[in-house]
DSSP file (Angstrom, degrees, kcal/mol; ACC not computed):
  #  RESIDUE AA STRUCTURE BP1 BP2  ACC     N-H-->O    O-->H-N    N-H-->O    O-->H-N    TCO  KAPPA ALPHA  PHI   PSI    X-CA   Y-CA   Z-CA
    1    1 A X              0   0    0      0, 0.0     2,-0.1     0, 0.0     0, 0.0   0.000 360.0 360.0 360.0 127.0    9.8   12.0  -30.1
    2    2 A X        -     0   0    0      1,-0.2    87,-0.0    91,-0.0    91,-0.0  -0.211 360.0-111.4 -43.1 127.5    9.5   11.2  -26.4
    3    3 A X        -     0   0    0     86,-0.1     2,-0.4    -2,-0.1    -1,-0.2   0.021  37.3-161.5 -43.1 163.5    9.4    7.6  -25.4
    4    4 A X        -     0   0    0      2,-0.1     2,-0.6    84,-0.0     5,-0.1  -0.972  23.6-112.5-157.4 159.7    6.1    6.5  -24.1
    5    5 A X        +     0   0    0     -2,-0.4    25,-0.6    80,-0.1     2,-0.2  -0.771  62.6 137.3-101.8 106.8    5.0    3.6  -22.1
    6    6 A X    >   -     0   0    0     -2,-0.6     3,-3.3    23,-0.2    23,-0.2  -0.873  63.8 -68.3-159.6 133.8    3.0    1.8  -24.3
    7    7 A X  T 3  S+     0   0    0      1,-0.3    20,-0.2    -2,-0.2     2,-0.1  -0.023 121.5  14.2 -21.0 119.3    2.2   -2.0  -25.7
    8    8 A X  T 3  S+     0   0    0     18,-1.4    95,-2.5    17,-0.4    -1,-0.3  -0.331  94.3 123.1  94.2 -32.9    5.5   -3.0  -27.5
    9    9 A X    <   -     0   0    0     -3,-3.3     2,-0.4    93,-0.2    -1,-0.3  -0.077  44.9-158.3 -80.2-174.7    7.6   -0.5  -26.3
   10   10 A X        -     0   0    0     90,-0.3    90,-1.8    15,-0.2     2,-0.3  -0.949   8.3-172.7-141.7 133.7   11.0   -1.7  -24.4
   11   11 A X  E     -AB  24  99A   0     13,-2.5    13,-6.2    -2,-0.4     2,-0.5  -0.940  22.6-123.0-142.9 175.5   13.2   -0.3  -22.0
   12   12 A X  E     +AB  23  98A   0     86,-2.0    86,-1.8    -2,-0.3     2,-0.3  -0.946  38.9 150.7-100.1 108.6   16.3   -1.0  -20.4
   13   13 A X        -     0   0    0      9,-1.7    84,-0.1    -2,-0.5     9,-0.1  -0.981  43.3-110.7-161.8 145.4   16.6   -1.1  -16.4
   14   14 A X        +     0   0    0     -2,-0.3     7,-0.3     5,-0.1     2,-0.2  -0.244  50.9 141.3-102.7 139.4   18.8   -3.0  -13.8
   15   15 A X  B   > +D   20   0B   0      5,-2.6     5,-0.7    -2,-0.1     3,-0.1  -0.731  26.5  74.0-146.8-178.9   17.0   -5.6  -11.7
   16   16 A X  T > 5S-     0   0    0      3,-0.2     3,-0.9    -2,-0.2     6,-0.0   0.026  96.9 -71.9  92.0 153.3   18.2   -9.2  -10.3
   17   17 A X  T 3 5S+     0   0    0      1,-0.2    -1,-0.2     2,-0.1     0, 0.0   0.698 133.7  56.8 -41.0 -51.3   20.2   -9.8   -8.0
   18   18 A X  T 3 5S-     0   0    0     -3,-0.1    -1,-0.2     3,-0.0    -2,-0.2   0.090 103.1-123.6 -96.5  22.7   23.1   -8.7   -9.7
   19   19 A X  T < 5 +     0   0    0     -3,-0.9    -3,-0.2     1,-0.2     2,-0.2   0.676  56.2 167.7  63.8  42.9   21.5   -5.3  -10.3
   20   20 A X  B   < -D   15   0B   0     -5,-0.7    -5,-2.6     1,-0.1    -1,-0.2  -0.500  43.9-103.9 -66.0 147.4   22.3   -6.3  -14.0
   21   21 A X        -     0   0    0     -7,-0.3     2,-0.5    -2,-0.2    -7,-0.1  -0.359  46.0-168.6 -54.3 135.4   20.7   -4.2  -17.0
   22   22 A X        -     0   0    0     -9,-0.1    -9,-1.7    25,-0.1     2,-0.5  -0.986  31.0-109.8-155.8 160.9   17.9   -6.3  -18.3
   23   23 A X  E     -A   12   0A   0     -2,-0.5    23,-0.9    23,-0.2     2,-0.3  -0.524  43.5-159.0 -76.3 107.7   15.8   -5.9  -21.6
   24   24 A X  E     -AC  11  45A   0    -13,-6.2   -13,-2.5    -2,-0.5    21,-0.3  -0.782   2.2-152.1 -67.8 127.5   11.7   -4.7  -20.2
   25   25 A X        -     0   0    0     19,-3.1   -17,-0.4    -2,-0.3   -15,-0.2  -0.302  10.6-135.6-113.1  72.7    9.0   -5.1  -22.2
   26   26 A X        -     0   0    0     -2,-0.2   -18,-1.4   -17,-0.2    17,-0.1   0.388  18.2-175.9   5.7 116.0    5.5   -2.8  -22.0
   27   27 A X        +     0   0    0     15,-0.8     2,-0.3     1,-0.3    -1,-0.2   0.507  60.6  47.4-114.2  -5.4    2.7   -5.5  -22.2
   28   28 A X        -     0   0    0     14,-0.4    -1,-0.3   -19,-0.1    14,-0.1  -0.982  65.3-131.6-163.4 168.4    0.3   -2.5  -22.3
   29   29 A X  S    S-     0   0    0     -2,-0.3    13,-0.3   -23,-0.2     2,-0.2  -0.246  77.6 -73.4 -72.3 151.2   -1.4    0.9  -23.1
   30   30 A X        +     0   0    0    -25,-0.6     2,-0.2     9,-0.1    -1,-0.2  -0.440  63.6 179.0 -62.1 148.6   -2.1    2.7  -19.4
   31   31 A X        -     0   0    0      9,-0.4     9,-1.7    -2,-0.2     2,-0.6  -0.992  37.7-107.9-137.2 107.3   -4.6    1.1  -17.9
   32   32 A X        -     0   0    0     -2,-0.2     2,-0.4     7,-0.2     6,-0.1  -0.437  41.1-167.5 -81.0 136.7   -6.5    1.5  -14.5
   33   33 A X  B >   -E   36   0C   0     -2,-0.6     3,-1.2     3,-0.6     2,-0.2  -0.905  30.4 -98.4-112.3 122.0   -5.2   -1.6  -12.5
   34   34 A X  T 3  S+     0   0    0     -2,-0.4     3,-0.1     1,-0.3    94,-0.1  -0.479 111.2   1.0 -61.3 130.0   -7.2   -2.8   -8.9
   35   35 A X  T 3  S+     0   0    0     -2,-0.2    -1,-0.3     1,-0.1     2,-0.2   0.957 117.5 102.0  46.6  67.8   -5.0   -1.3   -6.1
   36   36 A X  B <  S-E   33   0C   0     -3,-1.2    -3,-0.6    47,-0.0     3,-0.2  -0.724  82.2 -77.2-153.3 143.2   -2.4    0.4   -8.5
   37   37 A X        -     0   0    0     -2,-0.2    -4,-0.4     1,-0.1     3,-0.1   0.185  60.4-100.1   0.0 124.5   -1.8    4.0   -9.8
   38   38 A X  S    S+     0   0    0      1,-0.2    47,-0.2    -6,-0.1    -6,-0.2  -0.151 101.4  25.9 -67.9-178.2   -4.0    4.8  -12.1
   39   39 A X  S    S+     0   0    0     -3,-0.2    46,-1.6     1,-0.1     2,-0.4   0.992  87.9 156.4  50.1  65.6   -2.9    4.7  -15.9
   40   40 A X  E     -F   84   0D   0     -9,-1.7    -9,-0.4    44,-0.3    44,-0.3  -0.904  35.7-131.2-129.3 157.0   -0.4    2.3  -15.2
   41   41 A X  E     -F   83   0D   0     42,-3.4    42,-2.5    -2,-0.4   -11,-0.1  -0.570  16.5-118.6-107.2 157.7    1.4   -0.5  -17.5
   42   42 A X  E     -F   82   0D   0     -2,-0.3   -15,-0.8   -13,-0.3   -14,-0.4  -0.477  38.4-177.2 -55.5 151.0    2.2   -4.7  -17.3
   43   43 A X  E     +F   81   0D   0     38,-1.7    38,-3.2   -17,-0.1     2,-0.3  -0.839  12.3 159.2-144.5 138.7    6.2   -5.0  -17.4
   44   44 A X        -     0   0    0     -2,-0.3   -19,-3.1    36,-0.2     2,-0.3  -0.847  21.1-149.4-124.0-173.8    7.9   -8.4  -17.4
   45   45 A X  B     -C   24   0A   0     31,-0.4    31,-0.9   -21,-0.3   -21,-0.2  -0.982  10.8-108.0-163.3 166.5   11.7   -9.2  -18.7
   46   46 A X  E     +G   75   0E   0    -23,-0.9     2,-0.3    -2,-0.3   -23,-0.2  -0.266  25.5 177.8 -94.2 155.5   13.9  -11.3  -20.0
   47   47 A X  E     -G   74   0E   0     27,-3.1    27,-1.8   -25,-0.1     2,-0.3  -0.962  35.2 -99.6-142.2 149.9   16.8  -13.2  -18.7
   48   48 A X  E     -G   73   0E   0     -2,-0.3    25,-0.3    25,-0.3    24,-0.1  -0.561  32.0-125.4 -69.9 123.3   19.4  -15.6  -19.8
   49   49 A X        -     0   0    0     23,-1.6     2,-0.4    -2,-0.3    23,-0.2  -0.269  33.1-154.3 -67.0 122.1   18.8  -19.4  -19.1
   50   50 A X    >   -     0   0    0      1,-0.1     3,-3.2    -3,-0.0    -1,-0.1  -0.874  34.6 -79.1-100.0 136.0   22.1  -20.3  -17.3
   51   51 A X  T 3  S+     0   0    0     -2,-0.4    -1,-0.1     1,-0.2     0, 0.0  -0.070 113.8   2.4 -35.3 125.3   23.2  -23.9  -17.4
   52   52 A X  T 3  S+     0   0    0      1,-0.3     2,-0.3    -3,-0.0    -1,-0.2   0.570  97.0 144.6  67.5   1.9   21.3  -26.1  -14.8
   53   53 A X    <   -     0   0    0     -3,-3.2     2,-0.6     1,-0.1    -1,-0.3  -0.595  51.2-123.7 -93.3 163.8   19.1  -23.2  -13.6
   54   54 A X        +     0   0    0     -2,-0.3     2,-0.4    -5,-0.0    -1,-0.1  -0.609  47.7 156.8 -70.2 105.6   15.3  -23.5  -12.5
   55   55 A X        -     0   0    0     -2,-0.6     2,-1.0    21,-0.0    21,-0.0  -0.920  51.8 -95.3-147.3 163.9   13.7  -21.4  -14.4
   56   56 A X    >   -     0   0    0     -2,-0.4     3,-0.8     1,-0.2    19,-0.3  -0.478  33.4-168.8 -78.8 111.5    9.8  -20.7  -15.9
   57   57 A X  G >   +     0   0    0     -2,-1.0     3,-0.6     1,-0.2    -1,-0.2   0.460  58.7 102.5 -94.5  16.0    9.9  -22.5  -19.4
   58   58 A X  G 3  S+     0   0    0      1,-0.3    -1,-0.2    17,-0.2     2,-0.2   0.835  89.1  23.4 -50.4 -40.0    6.6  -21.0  -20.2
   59   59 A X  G <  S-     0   0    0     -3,-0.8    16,-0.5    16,-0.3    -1,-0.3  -0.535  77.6-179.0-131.8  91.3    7.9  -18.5  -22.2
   60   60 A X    <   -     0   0    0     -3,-0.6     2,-0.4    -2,-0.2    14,-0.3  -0.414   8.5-161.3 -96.5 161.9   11.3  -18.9  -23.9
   61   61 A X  B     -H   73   0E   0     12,-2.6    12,-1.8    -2,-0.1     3,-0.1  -0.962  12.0-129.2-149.0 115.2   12.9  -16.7  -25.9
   62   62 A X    >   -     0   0    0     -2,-0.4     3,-1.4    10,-0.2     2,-0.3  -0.421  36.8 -97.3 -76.2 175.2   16.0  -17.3  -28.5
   63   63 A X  T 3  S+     0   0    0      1,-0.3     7,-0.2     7,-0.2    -1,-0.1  -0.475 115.3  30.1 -86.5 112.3   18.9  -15.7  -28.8
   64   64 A X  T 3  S+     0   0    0      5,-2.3    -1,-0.3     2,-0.6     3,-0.1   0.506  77.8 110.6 110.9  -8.9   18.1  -13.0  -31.8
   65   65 A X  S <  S+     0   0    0     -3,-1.4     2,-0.3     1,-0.3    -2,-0.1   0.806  93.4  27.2 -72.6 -32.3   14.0  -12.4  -31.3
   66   66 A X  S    S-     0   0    0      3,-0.4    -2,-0.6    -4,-0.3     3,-0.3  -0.982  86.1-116.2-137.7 139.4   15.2   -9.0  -30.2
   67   67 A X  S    S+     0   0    0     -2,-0.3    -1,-0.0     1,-0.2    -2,-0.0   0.633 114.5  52.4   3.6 -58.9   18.2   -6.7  -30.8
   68   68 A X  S    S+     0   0    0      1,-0.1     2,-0.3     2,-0.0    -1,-0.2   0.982  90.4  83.4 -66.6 -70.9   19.1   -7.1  -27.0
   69   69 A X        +     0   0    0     -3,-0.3    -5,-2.3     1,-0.1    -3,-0.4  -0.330  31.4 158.3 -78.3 125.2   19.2  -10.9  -26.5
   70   70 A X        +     0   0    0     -2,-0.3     2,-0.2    -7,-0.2    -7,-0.2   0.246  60.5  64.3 -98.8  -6.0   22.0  -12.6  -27.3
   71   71 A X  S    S-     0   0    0     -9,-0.2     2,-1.0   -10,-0.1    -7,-0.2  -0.815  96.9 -92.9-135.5 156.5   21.3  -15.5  -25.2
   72   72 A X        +     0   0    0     -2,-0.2   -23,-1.6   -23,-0.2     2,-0.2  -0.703  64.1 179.5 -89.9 121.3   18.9  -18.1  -25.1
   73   73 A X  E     -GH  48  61E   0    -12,-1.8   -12,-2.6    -2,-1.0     2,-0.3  -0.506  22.7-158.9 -95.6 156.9   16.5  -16.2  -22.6
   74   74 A X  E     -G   47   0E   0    -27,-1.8   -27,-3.1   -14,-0.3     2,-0.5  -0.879  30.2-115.7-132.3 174.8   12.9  -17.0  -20.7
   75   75 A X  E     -G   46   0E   0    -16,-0.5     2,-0.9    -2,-0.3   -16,-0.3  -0.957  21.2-142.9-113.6 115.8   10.5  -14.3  -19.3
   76   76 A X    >   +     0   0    0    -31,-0.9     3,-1.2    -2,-0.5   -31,-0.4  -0.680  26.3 179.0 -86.8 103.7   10.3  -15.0  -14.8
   77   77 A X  G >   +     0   0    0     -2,-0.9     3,-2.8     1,-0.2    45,-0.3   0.825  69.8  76.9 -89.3 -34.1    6.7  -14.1  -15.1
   78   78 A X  G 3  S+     0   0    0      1,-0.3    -1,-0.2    -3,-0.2    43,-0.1   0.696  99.5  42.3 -57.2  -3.5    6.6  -14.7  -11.4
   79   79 A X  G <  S+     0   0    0     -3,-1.2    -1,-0.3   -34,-0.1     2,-0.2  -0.004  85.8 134.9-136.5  35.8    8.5  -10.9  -11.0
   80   80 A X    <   -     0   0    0     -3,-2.8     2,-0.2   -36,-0.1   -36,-0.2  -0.556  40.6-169.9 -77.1 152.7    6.0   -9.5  -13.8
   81   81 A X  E     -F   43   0D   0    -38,-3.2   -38,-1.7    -2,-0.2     2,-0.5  -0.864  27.8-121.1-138.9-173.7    4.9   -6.1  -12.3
   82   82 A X  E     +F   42   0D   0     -2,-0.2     2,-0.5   -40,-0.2   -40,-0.2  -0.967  34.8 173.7-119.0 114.1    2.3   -2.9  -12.6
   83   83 A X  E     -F   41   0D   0    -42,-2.5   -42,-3.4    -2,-0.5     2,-0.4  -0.957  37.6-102.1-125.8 144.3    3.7    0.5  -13.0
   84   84 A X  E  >  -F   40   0D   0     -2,-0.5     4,-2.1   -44,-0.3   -44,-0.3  -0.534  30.4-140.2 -70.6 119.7    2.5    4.0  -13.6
   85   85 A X  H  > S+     0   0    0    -46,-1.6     4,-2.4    -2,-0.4    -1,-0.1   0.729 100.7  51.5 -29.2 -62.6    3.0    4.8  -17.1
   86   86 A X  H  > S+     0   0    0    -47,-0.3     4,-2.4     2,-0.2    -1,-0.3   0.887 103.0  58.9 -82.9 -32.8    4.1    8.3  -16.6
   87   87 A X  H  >>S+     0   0    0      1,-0.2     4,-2.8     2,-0.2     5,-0.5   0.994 110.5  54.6 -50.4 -43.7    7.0    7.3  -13.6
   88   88 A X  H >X5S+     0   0    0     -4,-2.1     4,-2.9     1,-0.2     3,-0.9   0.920 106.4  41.5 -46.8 -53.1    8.3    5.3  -16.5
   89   89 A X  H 3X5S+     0   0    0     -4,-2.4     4,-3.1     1,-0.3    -1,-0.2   0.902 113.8  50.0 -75.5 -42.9    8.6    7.8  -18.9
   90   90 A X  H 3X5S+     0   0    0     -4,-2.4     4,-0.8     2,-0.2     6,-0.3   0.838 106.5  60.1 -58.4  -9.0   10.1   10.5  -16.6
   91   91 A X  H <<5S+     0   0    0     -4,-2.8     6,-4.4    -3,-0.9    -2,-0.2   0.767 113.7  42.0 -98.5 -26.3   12.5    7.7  -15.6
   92   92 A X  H ><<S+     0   0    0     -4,-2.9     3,-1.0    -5,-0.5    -2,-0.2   0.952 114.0  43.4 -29.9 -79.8   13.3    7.9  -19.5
   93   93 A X  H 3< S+     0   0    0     -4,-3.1    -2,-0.2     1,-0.2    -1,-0.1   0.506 108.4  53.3 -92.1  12.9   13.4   10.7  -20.1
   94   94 A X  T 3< S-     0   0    0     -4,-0.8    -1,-0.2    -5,-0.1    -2,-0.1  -0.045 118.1-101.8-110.0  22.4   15.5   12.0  -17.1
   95   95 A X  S <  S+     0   0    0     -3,-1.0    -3,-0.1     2,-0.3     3,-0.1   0.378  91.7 116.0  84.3  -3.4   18.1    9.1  -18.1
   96   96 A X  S    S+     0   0    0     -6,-0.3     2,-0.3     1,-0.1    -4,-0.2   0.946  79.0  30.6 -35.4 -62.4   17.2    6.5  -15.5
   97   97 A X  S    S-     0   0    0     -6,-4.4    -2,-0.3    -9,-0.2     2,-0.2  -0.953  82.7-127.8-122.2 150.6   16.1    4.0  -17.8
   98   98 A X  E     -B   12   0A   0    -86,-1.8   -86,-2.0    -2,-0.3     2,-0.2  -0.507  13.6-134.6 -96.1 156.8   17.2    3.5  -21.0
   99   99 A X  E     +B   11   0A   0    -88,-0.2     2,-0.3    -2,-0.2   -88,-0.2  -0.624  38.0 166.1 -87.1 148.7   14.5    3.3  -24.6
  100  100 A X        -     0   0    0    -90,-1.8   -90,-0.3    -2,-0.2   -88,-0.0  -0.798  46.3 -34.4-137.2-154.0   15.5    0.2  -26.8
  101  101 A X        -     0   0    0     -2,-0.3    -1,-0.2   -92,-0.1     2,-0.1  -0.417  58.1-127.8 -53.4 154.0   13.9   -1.4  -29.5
  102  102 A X        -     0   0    0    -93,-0.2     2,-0.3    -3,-0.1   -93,-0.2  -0.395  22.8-129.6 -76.5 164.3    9.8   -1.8  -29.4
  103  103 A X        -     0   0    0    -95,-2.5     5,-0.1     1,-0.2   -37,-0.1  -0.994  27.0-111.5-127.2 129.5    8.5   -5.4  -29.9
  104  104 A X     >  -     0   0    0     -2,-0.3     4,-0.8     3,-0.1    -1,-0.2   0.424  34.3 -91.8 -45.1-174.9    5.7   -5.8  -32.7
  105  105 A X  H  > S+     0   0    0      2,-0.2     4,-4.9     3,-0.1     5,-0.3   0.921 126.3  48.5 -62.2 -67.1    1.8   -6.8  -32.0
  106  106 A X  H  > S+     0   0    0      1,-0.4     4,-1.1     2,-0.2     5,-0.2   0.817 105.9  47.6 -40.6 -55.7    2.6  -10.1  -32.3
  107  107 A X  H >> S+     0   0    0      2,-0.2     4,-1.3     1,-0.2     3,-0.9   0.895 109.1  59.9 -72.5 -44.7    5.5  -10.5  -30.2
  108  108 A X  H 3X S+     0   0    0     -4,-0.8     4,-2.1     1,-0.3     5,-0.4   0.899 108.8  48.0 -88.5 -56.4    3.4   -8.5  -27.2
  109  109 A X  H 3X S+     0   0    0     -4,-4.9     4,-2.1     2,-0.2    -1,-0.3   0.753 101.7  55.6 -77.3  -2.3    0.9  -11.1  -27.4
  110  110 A X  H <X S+     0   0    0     -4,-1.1     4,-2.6    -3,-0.9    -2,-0.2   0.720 108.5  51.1 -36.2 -50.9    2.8  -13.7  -27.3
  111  111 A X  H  X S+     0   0    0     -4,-1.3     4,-0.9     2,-0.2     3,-0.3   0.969 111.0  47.2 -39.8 -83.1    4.2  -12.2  -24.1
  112  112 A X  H  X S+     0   0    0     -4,-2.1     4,-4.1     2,-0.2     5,-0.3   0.794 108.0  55.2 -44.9 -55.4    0.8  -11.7  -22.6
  113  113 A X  H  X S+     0   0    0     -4,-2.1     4,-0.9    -5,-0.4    -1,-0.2   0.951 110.3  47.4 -30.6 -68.6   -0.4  -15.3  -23.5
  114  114 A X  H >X S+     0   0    0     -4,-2.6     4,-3.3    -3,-0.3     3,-0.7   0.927 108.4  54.8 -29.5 -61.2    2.8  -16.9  -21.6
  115  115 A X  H 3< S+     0   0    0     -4,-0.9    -1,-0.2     1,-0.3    -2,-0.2   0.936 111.0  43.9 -70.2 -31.6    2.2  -14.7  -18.7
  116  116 A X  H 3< S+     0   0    0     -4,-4.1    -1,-0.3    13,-0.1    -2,-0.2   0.689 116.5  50.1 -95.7   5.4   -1.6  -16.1  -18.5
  117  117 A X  H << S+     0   0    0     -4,-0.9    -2,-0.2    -3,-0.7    -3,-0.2   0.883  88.7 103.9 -74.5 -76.1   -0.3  -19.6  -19.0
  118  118 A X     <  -     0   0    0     -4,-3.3   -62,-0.0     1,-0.1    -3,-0.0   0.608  62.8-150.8 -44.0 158.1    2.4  -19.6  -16.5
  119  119 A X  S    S+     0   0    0      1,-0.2    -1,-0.1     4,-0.0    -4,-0.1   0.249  94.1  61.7-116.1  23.4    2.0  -21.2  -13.7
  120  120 A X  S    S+     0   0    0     -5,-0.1     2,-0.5     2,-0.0    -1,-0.2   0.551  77.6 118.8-113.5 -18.0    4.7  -18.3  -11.5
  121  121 A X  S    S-     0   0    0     -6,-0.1   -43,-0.2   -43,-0.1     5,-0.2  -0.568  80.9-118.4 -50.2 104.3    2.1  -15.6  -12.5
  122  122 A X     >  -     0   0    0     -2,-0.5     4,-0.6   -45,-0.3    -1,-0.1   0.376  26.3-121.1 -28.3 178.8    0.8  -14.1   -9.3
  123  123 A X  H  > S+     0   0    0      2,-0.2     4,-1.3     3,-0.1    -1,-0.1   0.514 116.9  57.7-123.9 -16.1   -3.3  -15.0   -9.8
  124  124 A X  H  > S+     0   0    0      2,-0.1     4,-1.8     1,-0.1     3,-0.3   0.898 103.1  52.1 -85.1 -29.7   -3.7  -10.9   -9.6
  125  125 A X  H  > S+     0   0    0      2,-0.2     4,-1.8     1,-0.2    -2,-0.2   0.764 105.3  53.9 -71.9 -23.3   -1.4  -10.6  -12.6
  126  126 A X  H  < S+     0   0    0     -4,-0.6    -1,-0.2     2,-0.2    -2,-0.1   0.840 106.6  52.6 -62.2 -38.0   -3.4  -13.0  -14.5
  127  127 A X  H  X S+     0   0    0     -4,-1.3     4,-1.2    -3,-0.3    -2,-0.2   0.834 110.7  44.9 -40.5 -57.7   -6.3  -10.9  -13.8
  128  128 A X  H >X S+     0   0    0     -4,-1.8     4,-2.0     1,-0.2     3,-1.7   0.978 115.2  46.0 -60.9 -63.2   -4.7   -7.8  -15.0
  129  129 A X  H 3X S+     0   0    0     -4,-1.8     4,-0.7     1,-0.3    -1,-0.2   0.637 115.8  51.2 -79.3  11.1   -3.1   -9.5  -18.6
  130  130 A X  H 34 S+     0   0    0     -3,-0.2    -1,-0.3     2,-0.1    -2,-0.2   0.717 105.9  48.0 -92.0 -23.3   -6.5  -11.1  -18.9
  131  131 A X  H <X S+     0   0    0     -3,-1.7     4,-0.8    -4,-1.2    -2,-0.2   0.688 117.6  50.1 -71.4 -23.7   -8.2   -7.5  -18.5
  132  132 A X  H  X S+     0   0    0     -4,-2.0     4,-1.8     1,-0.2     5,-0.2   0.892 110.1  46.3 -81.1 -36.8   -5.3   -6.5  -21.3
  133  133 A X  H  < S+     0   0    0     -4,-0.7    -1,-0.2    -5,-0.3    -2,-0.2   0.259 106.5  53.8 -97.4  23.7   -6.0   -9.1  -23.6
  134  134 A X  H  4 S+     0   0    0      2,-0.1    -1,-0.2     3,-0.1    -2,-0.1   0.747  98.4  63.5 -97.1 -24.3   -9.6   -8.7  -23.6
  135  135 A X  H >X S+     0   0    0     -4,-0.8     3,-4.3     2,-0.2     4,-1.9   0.972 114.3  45.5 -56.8 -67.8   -8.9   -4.7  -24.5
  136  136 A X  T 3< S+     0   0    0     -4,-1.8    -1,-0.2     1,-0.4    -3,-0.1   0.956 103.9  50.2 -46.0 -64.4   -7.4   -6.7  -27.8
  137  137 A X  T 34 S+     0   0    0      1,-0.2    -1,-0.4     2,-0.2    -2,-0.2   0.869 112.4  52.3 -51.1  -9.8   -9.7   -8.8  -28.5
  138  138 A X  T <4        0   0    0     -3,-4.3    -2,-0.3     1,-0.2    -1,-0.2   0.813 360.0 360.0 -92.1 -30.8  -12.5   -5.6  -28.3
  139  139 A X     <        0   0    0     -4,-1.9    -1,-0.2    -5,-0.0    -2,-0.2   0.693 360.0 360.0-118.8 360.0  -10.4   -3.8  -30.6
């Protein structure tokens, strides 16, 4: 079965500075998003908390919550973004980016909470995961 860009699923793809691999997570079903693609999804990701760095402690993440992280990690909601659903998945399934584990209901709102706590969330990206978690609460 093809991957799909969807609330929970997870992919792999190199970001950062050091154009490192880093674990993605799908914070939603597509979705039309003001000024973006239509059908398009949240992504944030994780990174590992380095000794003495600055980093967004809104949402932190141990070492073991997922398959991937090994490290005690947080989510830089400040570099969450909007992407068209289907680029993802051709960037899947033509070997760009890689599928990993999915993340559970639970764990996806978790996510979403963080990102509309944080205070590094763009004030349109709050808009959008508030427009996501309202889709929840309806349904």
């Amino acid at each position: 079965m093809p991957w799909l860009a969807r609330a929970g699923s997870t992919l792999m793809l190199r970001s950062g500075p050091a154009y490192d691999e880093h674990l993605h997570f799908v914070l939603s079903d597509p979705a039309d998003f003001a000024g973006h693609a239509s059908q398009s999804c949240i992504l944030v990701w994780a990174t590992t908390i380095y000794g003495g760095n600055r980093h967004d402690k809104t949402c932190l993440l141990d070492a073991g919550c997922h398959p991937f992280i090994k490290h005690p990690s947080y989510v830089p909601f400040a570099m969450a973004e909007v992407r068209r659903a289907a680029d993802l998945e051709k960037l899947v399934q033509n070997g760009s980016f890689r599928a990993h584990h999915p993340i559970d209901a639970k764990f996806v709102r978790r996510l979403l909470a963080s990102m509309i706590d944080s205070p590094r969330t763009s004030r349109l990206n709050k808009c959008f995961a508030n427009q996501v978690w309202a889709s929840f609460d309806a349904g």
